[in-house]
C-alpha positions as CSV (number, residue, x, y, z in Angstrom):
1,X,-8.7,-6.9,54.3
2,X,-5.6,-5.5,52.4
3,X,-5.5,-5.9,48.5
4,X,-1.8,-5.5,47.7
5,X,-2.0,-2.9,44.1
6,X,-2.1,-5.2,41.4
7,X,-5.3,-7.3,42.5
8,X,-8.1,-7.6,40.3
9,X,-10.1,-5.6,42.4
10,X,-8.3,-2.5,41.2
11,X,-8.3,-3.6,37.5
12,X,-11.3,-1.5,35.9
13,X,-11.2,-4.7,33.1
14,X,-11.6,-7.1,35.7
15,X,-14.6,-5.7,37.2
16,X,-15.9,-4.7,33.7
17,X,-16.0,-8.5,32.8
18,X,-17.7,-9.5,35.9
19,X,-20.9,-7.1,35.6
20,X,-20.7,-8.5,32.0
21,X,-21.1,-11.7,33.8
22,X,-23.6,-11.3,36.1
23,X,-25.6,-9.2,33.1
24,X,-25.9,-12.4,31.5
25,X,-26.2,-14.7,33.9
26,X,-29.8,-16.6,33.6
27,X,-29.6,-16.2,30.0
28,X,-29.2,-19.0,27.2
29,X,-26.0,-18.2,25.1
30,X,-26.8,-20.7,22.8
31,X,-25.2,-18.7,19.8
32,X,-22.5,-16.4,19.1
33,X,-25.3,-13.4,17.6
34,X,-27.1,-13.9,21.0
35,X,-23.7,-13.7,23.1
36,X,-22.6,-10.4,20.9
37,X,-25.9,-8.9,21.2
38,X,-25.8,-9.2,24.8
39,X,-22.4,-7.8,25.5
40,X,-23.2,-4.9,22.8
41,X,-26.6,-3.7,24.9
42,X,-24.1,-3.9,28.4
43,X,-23.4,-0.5,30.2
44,X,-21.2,-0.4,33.1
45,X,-20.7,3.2,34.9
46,X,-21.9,4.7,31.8
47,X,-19.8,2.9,29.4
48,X,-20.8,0.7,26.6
49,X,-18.8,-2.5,25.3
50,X,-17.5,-2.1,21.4
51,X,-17.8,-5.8,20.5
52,X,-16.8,-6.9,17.2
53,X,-15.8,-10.3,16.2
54,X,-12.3,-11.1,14.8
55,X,-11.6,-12.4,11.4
56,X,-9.9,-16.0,11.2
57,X,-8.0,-17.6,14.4
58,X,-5.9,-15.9,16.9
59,X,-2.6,-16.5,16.8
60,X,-0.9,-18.7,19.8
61,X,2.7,-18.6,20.2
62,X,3.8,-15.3,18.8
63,X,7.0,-15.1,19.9
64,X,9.2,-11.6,19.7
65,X,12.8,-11.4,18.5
66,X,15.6,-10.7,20.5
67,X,15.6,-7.0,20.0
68,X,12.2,-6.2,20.1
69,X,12.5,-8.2,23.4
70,X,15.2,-5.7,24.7
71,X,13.4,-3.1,23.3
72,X,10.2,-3.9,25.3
73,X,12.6,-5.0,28.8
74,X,14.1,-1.4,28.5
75,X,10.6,-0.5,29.5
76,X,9.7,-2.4,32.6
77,X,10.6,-1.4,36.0
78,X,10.5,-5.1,37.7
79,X,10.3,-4.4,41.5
80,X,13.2,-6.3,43.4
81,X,10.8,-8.5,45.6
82,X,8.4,-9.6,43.3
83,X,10.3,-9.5,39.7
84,X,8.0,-11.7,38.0
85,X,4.6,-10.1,39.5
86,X,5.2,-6.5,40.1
87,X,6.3,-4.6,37.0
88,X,5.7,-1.2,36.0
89,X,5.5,-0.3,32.5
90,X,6.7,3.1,31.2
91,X,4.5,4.4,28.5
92,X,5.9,3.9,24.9
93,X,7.4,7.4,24.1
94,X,5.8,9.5,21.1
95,X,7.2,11.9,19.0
């Protein structure tokens, strides 16, 4: 079967979430210190989670000005075919 390059196959996150998954599947998550401590004692290919908790609510809606917007589009190279789904994004450039 072909996978065209930007399925979540190839997405190291992706497949990092769904051993987390299966790790925990069977288990009761009945609490947020069971859920963290399960996530914090998962390994995938020799790799351990950092999980932390975030302080207050995430923000919804954040929404960029215009010329942090151009700033950002100057980065992306949208493919002519797929403009909306196949972008490339140039690495921010540091001085």
């Amino acid at each position: 079967m072909y996978y065209p390059p930007y399925h979540s196959k190839y997405n190291a996150i992706e497949r990092f979430w769904a051993g987390l998954e299966k790790s925990w599947n069977g288990y009761l998550l009945d609490s947020e210190k069971t859920v963290l401590k399960r996530a914090d004692n998962f390994i995938w290919k020799g790799k351990r989670a950092i999980v932390t908790t975030m302080a207050g609510a995430y923000e919804k809606g954040v929404k960029l000005a215009a010329d942090q917007v151009h700033k950002l589009e100057a980065r992306l190279q949208r493919s002519t075919a797929l403009k909306w789904w196949d972008i490339t994004i140039s690495p921010k450039k540091v001085f």
